[in-house]
Every structure is written in structure tokens, then in C-alpha cells.
PAZAPA-4460 file (N, C-alpha, C; in steps of 0.05 Angstrom, whole numbers, plus 32768, in hexadecimal, padded with zeros to 4 digits):
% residues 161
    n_x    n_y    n_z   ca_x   ca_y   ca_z    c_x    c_y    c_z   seq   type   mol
   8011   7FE8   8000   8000   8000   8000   8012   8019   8000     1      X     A
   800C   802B   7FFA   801D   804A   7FED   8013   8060   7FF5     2      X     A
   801C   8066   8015   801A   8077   802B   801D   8091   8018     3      X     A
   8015   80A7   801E   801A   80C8   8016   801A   80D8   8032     4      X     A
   803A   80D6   802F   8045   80E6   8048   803B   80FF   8053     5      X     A
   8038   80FF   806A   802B   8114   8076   8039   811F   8090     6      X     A
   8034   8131   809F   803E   813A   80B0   8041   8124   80D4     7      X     A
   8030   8114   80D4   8027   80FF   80DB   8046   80E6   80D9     8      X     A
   8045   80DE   80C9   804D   80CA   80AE   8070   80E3   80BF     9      X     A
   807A   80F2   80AD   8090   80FF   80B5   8099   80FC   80D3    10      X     A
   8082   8104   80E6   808A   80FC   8103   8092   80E8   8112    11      X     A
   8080   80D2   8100   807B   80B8   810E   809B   80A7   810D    12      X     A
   80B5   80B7   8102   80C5   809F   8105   80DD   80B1   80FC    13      X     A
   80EF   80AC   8108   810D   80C0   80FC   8117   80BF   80E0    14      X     A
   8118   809A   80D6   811A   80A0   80BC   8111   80AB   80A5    15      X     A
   80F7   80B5   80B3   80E3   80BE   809E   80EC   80DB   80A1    16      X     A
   80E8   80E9   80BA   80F4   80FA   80B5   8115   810F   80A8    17      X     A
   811A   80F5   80A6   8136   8100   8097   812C   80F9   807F    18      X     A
   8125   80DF   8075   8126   80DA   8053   8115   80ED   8048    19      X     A
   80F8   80FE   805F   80EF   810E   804F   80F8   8128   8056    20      X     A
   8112   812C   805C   8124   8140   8056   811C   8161   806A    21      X     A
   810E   814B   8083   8102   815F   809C   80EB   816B   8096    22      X     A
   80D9   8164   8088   80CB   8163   807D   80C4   817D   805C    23      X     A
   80D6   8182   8054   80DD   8189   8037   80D1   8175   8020    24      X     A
   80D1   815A   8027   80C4   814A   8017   80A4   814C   8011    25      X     A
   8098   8152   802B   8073   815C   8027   8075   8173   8014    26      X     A
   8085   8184   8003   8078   8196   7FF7   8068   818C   7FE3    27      X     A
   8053   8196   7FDC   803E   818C   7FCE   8046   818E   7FB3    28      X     A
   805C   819D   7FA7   8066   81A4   7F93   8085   81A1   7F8E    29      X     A
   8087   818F   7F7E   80AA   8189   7F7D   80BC   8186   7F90    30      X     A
   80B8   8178   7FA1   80C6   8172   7FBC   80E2   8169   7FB5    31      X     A
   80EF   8160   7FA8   8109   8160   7F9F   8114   817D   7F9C    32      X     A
   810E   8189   7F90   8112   81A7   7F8B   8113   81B9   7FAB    33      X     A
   80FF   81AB   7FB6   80FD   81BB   7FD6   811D   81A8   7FEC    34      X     A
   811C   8196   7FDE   8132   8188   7FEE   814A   818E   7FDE    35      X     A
   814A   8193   7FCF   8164   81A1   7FC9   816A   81C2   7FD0    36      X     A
   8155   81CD   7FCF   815B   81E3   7FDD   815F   81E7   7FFB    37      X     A
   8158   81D9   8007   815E   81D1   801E   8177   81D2   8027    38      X     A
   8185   81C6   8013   81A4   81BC   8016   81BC   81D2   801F    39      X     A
   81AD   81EE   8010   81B3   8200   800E   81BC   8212   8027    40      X     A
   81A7   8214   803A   81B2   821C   8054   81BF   8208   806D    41      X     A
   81B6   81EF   8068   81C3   81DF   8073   81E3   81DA   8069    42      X     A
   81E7   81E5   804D   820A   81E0   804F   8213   81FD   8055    43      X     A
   8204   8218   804F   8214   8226   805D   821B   8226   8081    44      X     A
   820F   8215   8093   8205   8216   80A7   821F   8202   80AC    45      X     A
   821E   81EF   80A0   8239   81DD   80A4   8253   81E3   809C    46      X     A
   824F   81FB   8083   826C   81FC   8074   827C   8211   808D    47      X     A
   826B   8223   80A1   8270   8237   80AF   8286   8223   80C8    48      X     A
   827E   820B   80CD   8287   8201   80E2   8298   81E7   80DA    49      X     A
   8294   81E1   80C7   82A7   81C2   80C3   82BF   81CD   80A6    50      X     A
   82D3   81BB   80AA   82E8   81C2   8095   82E7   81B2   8074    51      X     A
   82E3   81B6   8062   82E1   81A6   804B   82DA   818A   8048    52      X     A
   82F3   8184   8059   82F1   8166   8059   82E3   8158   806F    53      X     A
   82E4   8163   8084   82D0   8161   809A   82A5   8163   8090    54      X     A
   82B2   8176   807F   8291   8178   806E   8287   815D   805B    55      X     A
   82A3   8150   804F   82A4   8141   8041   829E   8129   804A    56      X     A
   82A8   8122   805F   82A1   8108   8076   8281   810D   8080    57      X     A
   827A   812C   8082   8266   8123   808E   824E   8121   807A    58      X     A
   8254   8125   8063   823E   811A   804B   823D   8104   8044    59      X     A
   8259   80F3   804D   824E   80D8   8047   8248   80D1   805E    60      X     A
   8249   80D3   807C   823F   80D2   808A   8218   80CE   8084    61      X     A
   820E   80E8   8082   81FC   80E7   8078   81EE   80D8   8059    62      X     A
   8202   80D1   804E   81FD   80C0   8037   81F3   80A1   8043    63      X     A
   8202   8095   8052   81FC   807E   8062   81E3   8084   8074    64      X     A
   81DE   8093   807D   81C1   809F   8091   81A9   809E   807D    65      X     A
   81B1   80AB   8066   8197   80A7   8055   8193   808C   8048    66      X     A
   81AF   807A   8045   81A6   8064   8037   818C   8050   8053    67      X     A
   819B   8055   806D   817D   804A   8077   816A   805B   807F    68      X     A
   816E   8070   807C   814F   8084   8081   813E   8078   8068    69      X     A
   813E   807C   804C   812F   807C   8033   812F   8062   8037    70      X     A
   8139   804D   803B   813A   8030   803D   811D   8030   804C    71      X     A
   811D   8040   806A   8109   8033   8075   80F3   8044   806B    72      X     A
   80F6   805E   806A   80DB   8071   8063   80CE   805D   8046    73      X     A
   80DF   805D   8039   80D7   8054   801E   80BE   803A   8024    74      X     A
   80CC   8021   802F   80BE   8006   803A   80A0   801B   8041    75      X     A
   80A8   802E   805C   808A   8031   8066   807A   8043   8055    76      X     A
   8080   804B   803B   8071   8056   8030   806A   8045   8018    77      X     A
   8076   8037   801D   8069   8018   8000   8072   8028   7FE5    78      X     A
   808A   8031   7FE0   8095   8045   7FCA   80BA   8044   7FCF    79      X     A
   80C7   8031   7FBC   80E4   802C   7FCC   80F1   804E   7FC9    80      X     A
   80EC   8058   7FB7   80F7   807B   7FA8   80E5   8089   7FA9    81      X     A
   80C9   808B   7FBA   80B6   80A4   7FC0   80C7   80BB   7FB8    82      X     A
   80B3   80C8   7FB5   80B3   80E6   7FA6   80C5   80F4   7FBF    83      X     A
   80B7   80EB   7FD6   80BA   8109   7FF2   80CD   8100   7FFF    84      X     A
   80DD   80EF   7FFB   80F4   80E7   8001   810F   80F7   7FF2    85      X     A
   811A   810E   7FFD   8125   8127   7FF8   8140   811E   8008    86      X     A
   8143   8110   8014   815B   8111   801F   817E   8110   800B    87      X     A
   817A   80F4   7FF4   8189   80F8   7FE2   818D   8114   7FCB    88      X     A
   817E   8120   7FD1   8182   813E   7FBB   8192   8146   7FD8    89      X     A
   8186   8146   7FEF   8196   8158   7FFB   81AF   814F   7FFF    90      X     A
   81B1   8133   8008   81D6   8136   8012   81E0   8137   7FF2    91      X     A
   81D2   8131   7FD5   81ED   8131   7FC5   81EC   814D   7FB7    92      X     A
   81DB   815A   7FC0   81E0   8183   7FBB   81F8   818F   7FCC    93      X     A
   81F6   817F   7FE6   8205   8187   7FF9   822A   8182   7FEB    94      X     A
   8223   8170   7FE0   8241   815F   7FD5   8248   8175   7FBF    95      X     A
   8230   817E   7FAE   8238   8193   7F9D   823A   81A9   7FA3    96      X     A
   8230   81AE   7FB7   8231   81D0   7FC2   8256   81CB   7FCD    97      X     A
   825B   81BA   7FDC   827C   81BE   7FE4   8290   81BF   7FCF    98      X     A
   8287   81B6   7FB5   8299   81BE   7F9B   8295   81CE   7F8C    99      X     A
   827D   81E3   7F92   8275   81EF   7F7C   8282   820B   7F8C   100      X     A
   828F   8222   7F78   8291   823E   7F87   827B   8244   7F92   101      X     A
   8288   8255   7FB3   8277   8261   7FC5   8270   8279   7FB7   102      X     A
   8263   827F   7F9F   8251   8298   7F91   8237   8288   7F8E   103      X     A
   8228   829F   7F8F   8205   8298   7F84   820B   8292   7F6A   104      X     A
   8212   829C   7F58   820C   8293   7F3A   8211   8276   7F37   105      X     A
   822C   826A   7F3E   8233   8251   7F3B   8224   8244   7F4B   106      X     A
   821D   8248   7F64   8209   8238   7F6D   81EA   822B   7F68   107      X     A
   81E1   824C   7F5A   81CC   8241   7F4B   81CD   8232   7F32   108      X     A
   81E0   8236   7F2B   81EE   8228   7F0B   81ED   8206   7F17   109      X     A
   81F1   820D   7F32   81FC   81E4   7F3B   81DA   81DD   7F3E   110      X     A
   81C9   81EA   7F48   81AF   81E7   7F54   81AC   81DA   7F38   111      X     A
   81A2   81EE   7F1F   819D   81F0   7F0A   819F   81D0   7F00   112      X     A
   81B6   81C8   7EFF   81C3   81B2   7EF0   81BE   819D   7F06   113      X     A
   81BF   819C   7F20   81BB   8184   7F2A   8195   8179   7F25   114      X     A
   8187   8195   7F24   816F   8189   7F23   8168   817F   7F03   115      X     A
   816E   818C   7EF1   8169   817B   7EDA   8173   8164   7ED3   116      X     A
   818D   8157   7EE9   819D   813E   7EE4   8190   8129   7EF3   117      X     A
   8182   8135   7F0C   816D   8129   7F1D   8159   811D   7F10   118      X     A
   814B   8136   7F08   812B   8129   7EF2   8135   8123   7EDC   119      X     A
   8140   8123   7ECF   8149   811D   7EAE   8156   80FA   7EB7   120      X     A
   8162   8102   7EC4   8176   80DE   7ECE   8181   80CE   7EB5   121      X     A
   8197   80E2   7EAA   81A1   80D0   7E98   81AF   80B3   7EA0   122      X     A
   81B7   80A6   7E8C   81CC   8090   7E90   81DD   8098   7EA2   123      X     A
   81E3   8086   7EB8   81DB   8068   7EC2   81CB   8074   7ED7   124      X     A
   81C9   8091   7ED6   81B1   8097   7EEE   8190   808B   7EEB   125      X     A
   8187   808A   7ED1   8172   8081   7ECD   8177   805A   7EDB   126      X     A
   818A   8051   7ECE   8187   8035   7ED3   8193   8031   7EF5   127      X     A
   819D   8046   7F00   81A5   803E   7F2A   818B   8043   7F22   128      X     A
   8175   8051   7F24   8154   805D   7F2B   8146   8045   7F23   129      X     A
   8149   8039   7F16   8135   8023   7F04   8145   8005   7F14   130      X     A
   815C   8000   7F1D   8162   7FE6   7F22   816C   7FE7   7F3E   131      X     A
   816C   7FF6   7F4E   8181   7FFB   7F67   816A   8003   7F7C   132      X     A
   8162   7FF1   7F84   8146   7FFF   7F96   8152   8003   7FB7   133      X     A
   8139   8009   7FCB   8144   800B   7FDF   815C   8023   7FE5   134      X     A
   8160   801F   7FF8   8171   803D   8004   8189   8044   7FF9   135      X     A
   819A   8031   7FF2   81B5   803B   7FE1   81B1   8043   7FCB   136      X     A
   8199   803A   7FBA   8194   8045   7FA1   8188   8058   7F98   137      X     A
   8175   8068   7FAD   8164   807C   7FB6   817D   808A   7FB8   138      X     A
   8191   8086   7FC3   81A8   809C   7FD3   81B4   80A3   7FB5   139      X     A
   81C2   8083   7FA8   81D1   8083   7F9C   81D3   8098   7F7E   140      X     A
   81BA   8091   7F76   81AF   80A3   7F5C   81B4   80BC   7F60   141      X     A
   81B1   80CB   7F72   81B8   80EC   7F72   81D2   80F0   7F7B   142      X     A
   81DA   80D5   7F80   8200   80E2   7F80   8201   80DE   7F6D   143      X     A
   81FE   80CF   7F5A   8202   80C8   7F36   8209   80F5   7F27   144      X     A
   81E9   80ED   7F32   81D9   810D   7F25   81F7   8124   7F33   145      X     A
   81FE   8122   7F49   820A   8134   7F57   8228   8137   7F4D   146      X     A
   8231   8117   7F3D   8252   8119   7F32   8244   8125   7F13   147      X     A
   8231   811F   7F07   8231   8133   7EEB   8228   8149   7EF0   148      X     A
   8218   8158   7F05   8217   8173   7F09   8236   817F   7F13   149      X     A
   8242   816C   7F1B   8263   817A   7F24   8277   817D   7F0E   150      X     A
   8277   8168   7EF3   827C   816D   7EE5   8276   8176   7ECE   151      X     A
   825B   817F   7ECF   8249   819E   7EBE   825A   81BD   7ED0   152      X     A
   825E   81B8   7EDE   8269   81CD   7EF1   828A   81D5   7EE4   153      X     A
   828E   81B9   7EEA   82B4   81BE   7EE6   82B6   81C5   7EC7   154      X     A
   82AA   81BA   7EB4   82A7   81CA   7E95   82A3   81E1   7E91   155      X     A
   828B   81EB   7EA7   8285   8206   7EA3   829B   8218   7EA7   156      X     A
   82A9   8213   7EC4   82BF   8221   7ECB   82CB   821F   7EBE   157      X     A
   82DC   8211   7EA4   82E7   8213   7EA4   82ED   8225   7E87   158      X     A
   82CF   8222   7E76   82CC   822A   7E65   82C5   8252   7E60   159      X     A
   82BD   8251   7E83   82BC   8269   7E87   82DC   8279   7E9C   160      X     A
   82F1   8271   7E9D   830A   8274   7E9C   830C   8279   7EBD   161      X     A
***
């Protein structure tokens, strides 16, 4: 059966509350989009206090947290990749916000490009989404999305000198 998360549903259990990204996942409208913006003040909030690489540990940190958060939210919503499950946009935005320049332009340039690599899901992102179920593969696909939005990034730079 195929629960529609609710505020309820978000409370009732920690992993839910992280996989639906504190609850950023209920927006009624593009909740991926809301979980990636999310990401946004949560890495300046971290970049202020932890050192690169310290930031870097703690995203995979969180990479492993979501593979069993969306593992379990997913089961209890009878949906292994539900929609409101926002957690993987957020930690792998987070992965791109630490490589992308600290300017707005480039950052929205990374926003830009990670969400059309998200919904678009080219090769092999379409096929982790279609064969890789459960929590590593929920996680896994937007780190896919997150190394070609890094290297849409590194072309741009470099094309723009």
C-alpha cells in the first residue's frame, strides 16, 4: 500500500524524518527542488564551522544515514524512491556546493545543472533509478547526478577562464 506523507507520517519515526529531508519532502510542489534548496543554508551553516575535508567526511557521513533513512521511509511508504524523500538531493547538493565557487552565480549555475541531471537522469543515472532499489540506490543516483553537475561546472570554469 502507498502511504502520502504527511506531517503525521514525518513525525512518527526519525528516518522519515531525515529521508523526507525535515520535512522539505511534503511540499506539494516539486519537493526535490525544495530539498535541494534546503541544502543551501545547511552547507553554509556547516561550511562556517567544519574544514573542507571535515565537511567532506561529514557528507559521507550523511550519505550512509540516508542509505538507511530512505531504506526505511521508503518500505513504510510502500514506494522504494518516493517523490518526498529529499534527503539524497540534499546531501549530494551539499557535495556540490563544497566544489562549486563560494559566488551566487556559480552556485545557481550548480543548482541549475544538478536539477536537470536529477529529473532528466541520464545514463547510468536512469539505469542506478530503474535497477538499484532501496536506500543505496535512492542515495546513490544523485551522487551520479552530483559528479556530472561537478563536471558541467569544471567545463564551465574553465571555458570561462
Amino acid at each position: 500500500m502507498i502511504v502520502r506523507p504527511n506531517l503525521r507520517f514525518l513525525l512518527a519515526h526519525p528516518a522519515h524524518f531525515i529521508a523526507l529531508g525535515f520535512g522539505a519532502g511534503l511540499a506539494p510542489v516539486a519537493p526535490g527542488t525544495a530539498g535541494t534548496l534546503l541544502a543551501f543554508p545547511i552547507f553554509m551553516m556547516l561550511y562556517r564551522v567544519l574544514q573542507p575535508l571535515e565537511l567532506l567526511g561529514l557528507i559521507a557521513v550523511l550519505f550512509v544515514i540516508g542509505i538507511w533513512a530512505c531504506a526505511r521511509a521508503g518500505a513504510a511508504l510502500g514506494v522504494p524512491d518516493h517523490g518526498g524523500m529529499v534527503w539524497d538531493e540534499i546531501v549530494a547538493f551539499l557535495l556540490i556546493l563544497l566544489f562549486t565557487p563560494a559566488t551566487l552565480g556559480w552556485q545557481a549555475f550548480a543548482f541549475v545543472a544538478f536539477r536537470i541531471f536529477d529529473v532528466l537522469k541520464p545514463a547510468p543515472i536512469r539505469e542506478v533509478d530503474r535497477h538499484w532499489k532501496g536506500g543505496f540506490g535512492v542515495m546513490f543516483d544523485d551522487i551520479i547526478a552530483a559528479g556530472y553537475s561537478l563536471l558541467v561546472i569544471a567545463i564551465a570554469k574553465r571555458l570561462v577562464g
